[in-house]
Steps between C-alpha positions, in 0.01 A plus 500: 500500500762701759225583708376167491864351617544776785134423649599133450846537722335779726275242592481557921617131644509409872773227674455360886697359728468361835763606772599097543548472103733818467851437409712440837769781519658745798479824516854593543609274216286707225750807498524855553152608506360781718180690528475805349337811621191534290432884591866578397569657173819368433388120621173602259748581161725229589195283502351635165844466327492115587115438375555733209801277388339152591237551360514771184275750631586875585283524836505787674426609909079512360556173425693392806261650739218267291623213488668463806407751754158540400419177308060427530586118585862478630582622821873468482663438817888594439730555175817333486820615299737203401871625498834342321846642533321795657239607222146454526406274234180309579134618667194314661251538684308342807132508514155405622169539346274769578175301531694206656808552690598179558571441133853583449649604179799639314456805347756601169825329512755621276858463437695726278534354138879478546482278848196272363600146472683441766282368744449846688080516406445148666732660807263787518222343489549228745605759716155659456304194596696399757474803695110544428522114699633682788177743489316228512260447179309206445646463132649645216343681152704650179303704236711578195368473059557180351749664261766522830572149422866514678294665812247207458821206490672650796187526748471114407863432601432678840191275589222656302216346282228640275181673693206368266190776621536864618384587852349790595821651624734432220498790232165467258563382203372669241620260194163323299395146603655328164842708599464405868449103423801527249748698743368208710612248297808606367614581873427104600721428209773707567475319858519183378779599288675630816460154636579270217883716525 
């Protein structure tokens, strides 16, 4: 039955968003966030810290130079470090996809467990998209698992809405057809949810 529950909230989901529909914002107004150096070893452990703590995992460089530097369908762009009162507290990342660059995404936001609440995710993200807009992609993609469901309400506040079929350039998804049509489904109601708040 666990391994039932985890395959049914690791579920792969996809959100999309047009530039026109994301969430109006400035970029100066978001806060103190600056790109990191994503070759430097301090900018790497500072990162892993943050996405260890966000998000209960105990990554390691291996893992930062696969997901991020070496992901198979992510090219990400730039790597962002959101600071308050001096201490890095929040990550993110800007990407494209490899087999279509004009696809923008975000890549792994986090904010330390401590800071969460308080707005500083939606900052982050917004930042993201808006400066992907000023490289110019056509629209907007977010892959996360159907179990992120805070990850899943935020990217709705900022514009997004659910992607119903995988393209050829999103990351396969290896879940069955029934668990596919019933991540599906559960995903429209969690968006209709969001917009009966």
């Amino acid at each position: 039955m666990r391994r039932f529950l985890r395959s049914f909230n690791n579920a792969l989901v996809l959100l999309q968003c047009s530039p026109n529909d994301l969430a109006p914002a400035k970029l100066d107004d978001l806060g103190d966030i600056r790109p990191m150096d994503m070759l430097d070893e301090r900018d790497v452990r500072t990162w892993l810290d943050i996405h260890n703590d966000a998000y209960g995992r105990s990554w390691d460089r291996a893992h930062y130079q696969a997901w991020i530097l070496d992901h198979a369908h992510v090219d990400v762009l730039q790597t962002y470090l959101l600071y308050q009162e001096g201490s890095a507290v929040g990550a993110g990342s800007t990407a494209v996809f490899r087999r279509n660059r004009v696809i923008g995404l975000g890549h792994y936001v986090g904010i330390r467990k401590a800071y969460q609440g308080r707005g500083l995710g939606r900052r982050l993200m917004l930042f993201r998209y808006h400066t992907l807009r000023e490289y110019g992609v056509a629209s907007f993609e977010m892959e996360t698992t159907i179990g992120r469901r805070a990850s899943i309400w935020a990217h709705f506040n900022c514009g997004f809405k659910p992607k119903p079929r995988f393209d050829d350039w999103n990351t396969h998804d290896q879940a069955a057809p029934w668990l596919r049509a019933l991540t599906r489904v559960r995903l429209e109601r969690l968006y209709e949810q969001w917009r009966r708040r």
